[in-house]
N, C-alpha and C positions, 0 to 999 in steps of 0.2 A: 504494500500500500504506500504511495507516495505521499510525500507533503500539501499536495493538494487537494486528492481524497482526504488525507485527515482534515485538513480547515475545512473539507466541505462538510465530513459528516458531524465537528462539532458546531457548526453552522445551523447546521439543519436542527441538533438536539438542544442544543441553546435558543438560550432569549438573546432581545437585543442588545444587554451589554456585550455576549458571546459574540457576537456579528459584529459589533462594534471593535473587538477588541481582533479579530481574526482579518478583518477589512487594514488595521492600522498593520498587523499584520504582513498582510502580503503587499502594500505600498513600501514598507520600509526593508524587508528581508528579500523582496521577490529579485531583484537587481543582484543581490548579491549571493543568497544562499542558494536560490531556484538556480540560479546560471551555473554555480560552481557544482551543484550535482546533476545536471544538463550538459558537464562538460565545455561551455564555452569560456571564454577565456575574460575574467573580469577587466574592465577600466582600468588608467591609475589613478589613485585617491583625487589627485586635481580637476580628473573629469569626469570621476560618478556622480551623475547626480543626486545631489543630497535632500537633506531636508529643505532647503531652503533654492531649491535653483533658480529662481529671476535673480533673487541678491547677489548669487555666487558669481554672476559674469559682469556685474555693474563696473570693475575698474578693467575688465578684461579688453584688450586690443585686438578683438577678430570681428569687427563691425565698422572700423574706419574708413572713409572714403579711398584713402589712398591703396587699403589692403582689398576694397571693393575693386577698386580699378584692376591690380595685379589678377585679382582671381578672375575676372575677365578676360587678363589676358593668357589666363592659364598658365600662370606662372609661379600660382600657389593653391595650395590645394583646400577641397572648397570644406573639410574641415578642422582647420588648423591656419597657424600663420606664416611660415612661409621663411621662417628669419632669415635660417642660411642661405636659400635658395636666392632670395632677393639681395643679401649682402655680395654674393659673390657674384650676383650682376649691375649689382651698381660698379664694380670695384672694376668688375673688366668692363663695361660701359666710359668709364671713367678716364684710367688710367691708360687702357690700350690703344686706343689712339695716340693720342698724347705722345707714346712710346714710339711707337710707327714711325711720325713724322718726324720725332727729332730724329732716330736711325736713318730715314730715308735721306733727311734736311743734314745731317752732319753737324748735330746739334745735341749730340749724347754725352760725347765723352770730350773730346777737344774741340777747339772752336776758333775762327780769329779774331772776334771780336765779339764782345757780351761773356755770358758765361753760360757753361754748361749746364744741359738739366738735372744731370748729376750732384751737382753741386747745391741744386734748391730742394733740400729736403720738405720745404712745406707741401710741394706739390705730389711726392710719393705719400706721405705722412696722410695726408688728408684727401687720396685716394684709394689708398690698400689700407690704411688703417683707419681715420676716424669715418669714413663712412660705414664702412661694414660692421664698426662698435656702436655705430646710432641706431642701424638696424637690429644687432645679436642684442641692442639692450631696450629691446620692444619685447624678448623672451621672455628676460628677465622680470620685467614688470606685468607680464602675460603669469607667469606662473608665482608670484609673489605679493598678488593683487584680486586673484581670484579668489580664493578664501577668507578674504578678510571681511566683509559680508555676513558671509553663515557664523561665524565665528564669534563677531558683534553679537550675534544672535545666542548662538550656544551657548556661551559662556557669560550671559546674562548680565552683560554690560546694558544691555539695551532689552529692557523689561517688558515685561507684555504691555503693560500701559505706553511703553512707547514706540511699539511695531508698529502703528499705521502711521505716525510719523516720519520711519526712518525706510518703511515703504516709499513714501512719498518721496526721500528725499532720495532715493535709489533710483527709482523712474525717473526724477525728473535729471541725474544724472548722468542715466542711459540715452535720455534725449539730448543732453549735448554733446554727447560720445562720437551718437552716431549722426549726428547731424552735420552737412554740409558745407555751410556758411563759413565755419571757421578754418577748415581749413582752402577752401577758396579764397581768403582772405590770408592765409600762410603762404600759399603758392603765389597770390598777386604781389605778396612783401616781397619774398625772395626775386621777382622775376624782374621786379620794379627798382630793387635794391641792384641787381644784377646790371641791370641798361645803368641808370646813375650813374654808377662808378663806374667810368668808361676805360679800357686801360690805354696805358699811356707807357710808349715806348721806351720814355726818361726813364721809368721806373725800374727800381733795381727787382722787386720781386718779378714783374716781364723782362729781363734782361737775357734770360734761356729762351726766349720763342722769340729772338727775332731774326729774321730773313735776310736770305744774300741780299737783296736790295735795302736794306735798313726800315722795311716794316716788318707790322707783326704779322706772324705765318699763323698756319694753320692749329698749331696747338696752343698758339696763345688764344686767337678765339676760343676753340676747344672748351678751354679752361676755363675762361671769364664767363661764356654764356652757357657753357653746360654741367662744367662742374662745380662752380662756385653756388649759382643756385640751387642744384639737390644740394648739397651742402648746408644752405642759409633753409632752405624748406625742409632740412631732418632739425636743424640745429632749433627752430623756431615749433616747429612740429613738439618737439621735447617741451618747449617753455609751455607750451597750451594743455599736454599735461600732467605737468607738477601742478601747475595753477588748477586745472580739471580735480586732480584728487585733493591739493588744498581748501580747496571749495567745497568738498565733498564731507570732508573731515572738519568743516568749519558746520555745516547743516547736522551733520550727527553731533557733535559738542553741545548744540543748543538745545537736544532734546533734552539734558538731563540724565546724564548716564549713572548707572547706578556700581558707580565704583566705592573700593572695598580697602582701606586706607592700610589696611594689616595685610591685603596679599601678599602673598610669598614670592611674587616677581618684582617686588616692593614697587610698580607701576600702576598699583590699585586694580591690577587686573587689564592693563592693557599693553602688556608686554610684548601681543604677536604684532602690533601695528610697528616695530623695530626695523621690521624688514620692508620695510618700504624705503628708506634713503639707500638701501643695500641694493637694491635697483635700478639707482641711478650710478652705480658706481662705474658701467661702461663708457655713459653720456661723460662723467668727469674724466676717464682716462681720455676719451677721443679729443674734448676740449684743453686738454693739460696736453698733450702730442702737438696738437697743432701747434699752439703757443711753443712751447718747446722746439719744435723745429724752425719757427720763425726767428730765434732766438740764436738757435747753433749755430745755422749761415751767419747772422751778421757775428758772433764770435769767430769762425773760423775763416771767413772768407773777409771782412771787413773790422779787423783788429776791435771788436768793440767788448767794454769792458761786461764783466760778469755782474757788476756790481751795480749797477747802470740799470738794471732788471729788478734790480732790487723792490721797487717799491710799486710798478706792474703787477708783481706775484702776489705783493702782499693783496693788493685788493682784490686781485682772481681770487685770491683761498678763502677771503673773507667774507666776496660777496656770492659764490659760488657754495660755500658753504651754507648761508645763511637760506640762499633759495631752498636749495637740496631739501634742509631743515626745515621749508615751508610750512609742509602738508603737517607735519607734527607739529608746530607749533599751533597751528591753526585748531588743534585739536585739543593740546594742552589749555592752553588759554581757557578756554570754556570748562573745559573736564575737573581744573585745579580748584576753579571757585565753587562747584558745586559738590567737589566730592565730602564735605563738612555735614553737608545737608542730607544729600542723598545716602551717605553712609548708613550702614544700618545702626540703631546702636547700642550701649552696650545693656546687658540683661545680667541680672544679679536676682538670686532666690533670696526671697525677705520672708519672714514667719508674717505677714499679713493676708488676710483672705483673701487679695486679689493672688499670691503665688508670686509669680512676677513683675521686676520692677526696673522700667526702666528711664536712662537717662541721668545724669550726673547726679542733680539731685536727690533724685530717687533714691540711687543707688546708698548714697552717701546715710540719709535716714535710715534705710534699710540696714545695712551696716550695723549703726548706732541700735536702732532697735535688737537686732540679732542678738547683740552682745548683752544686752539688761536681757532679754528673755531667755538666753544663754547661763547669764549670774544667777537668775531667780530658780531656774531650774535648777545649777548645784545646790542653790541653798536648801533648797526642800529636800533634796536627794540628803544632804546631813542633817536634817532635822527628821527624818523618819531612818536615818540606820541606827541610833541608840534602843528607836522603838522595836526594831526587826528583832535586835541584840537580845531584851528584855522576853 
């Protein structure tokens, strides 16, 4: 007899709690127990659906316009994101031309005027490297953003009094996820920002693409109108959402979470939201390369001092920092002032009819009472053992 003959037949010899309890039953076991003695091969934990599936993909990244486009063009699969497959076509989209030309142009290794593209690390740096780490860290935050959600939930930060709240504020978070406007408005910045800054020959970062005739050849356009922009549209793409789960984490703080000052993660219970700046840690290697390699050249190719840098870095680390640290602050903020309130509190057994007492005061009465009816019962206990004696 299988497990579904049994729920059926105590189904059938049950009342409606029986039905009730045998229905909750097979929604939460059937996924997992029924499949594994059916022999098919379960999910991983990140993509079973759990108790809570609308919540569980709210900061997820597999509904973006841009990941719509790819799967269009069949170039990522229609369930999943695609990281590596797209990182290593931006990178050869990118770089490989670029390469061609200066091989073709005699513009790779030696040169007789300008300098080599060998020599301008920003332009490898920020085609083999920071593009493919702005795309591998949309995984990152794919798989470190999906859970947090149900989690809110499970572990009862966010209490049934405030589920259609934080409902709320999940839908209306999923609406600007997947909504269009913004990043149409990331790609006009990039493309807009792109034309602007026109390049210019003078310039030593264009000094590798220019042409026997003294203009710019084919990989300095390249560069300026096609790699600069995916570039400026992953790097601006990133700001939209930190901001996105900032905002996210700024709507769930206001409902009132019911954190617990004594947890043992000593974060009052909100220790898994950690792993959200751990997410961005690809976006800060790709922005710290590039800076870094704009830097090397002029140290090794134009005597400039190391020290000189100095106060550049300081403000990347600081202001780069404090973005990263957005979404948590946005969340602390709210969470710190009400966990006083929301706390549960504390409960102390007092000899008075109500049983329990709580609250400082309380407590403190309670106390004091305990001990007088504590003294008055020894006293009687020695004023009836001379009589027990007798």
């Amino acid at each position: 007899m299988g497990i579904h003959s049994v729920a059926g037949a105590v189904t059938r010899n049950g009342g409606p709690e029986i039905r009730g309890v045998t229905e909750r039953l097979d929604r939460s076991l059937d996924r997992d127990v029924f499949a594994a003695f059916q022999g098919r091969r379960l999910p991983p934990p990140g993509r079973r659906p759990g108790i809570f599936p609308y919540e569980r993909r709210v900061l997820a990244v597999d509904n973006e316009l841009p990941l719509r486009w790819f799967r269009k063009l069949h170039l990522v699969p229609v369930d999943g994101i695609g990281a590596g497959r797209r990182a290593a076509f931006l990178a050869l989209l990118t770089w490989v031309p670029i390469m061609a030309w200066a091989t073709i142009a005699g513009r790779l290794v030696q040169v007789d005027a300008g300098e080599p593209l060998l020599q301008h690390y920003g332009v490898h740096v920020r085609c083999l490297l920071a593009i493919p780490l702005l795309v591998l860290a949309e995984a990152a935050l794919h798989g470190a953003a999906r859970p947090l959600a149900a989690q809110f939930v499970s572990s009862g930060i966010v209490g049934p009094d405030q589920r259609a709240g934080f409902t709320l504020a999940t839908a209306h978070i999923r609406r600007l996820r997947d909504s269009s406007l913004p990043w149409v408005f990331v790609l006009g910045a990039a493309i807009s920002w792109s034309l602007a800054d026109h390049p210019v020959v003078q310039d030593d970062a264009m000094a590798w693409a220019i042409g026997p005739d003294g203009a710019l050849g084919f990989g300095g356009w390249w560069f300026a109108y096609v790699v600069r922009p995916i570039f400026l549209a992953l790097v601006m793409g990133w700001l939209w959402r930190m901001l996105l789960v900032a905002y996210w984490f700024w709507r769930v703080g206001r409902l009132g979470l019911s954190l617990v000052p004594t947890h043992p993660d000593r974060t009052g219970g909100l220790a898994f939201v950690e792993k959200v700046p751990g997410a961005f840690a690809l976006v800060t290697l790709a922005l710290s390369a590039v800076i870094a390699s704009r830097w090397a050249h002029e140290v090794a190719y134009h005597d400039a001092a190391l020290r000189s840098f100095m106060q550049p870095a300081i403000a990347f680390v600081i202001l780069w920092t404090l973005f990263a640290l957005l979404p948590l602050l946005a969340l602390v903020r709210r969470s710190r002032a009400r966990a006083a309130v929301r706390s549960p509190p504390t409960r102390r057994w007092s000899a008075s009819r109500d049983g329990w007492s709580t609250g400082a005061g309380s407590c403190a009465r309670a106390s004091v009472k305990q001990r007088f009816l504590t003294r008055r019962k020894s006293a009687r206990r020695r004023r009836r053992e001379p009589l027990r004696r007798r």
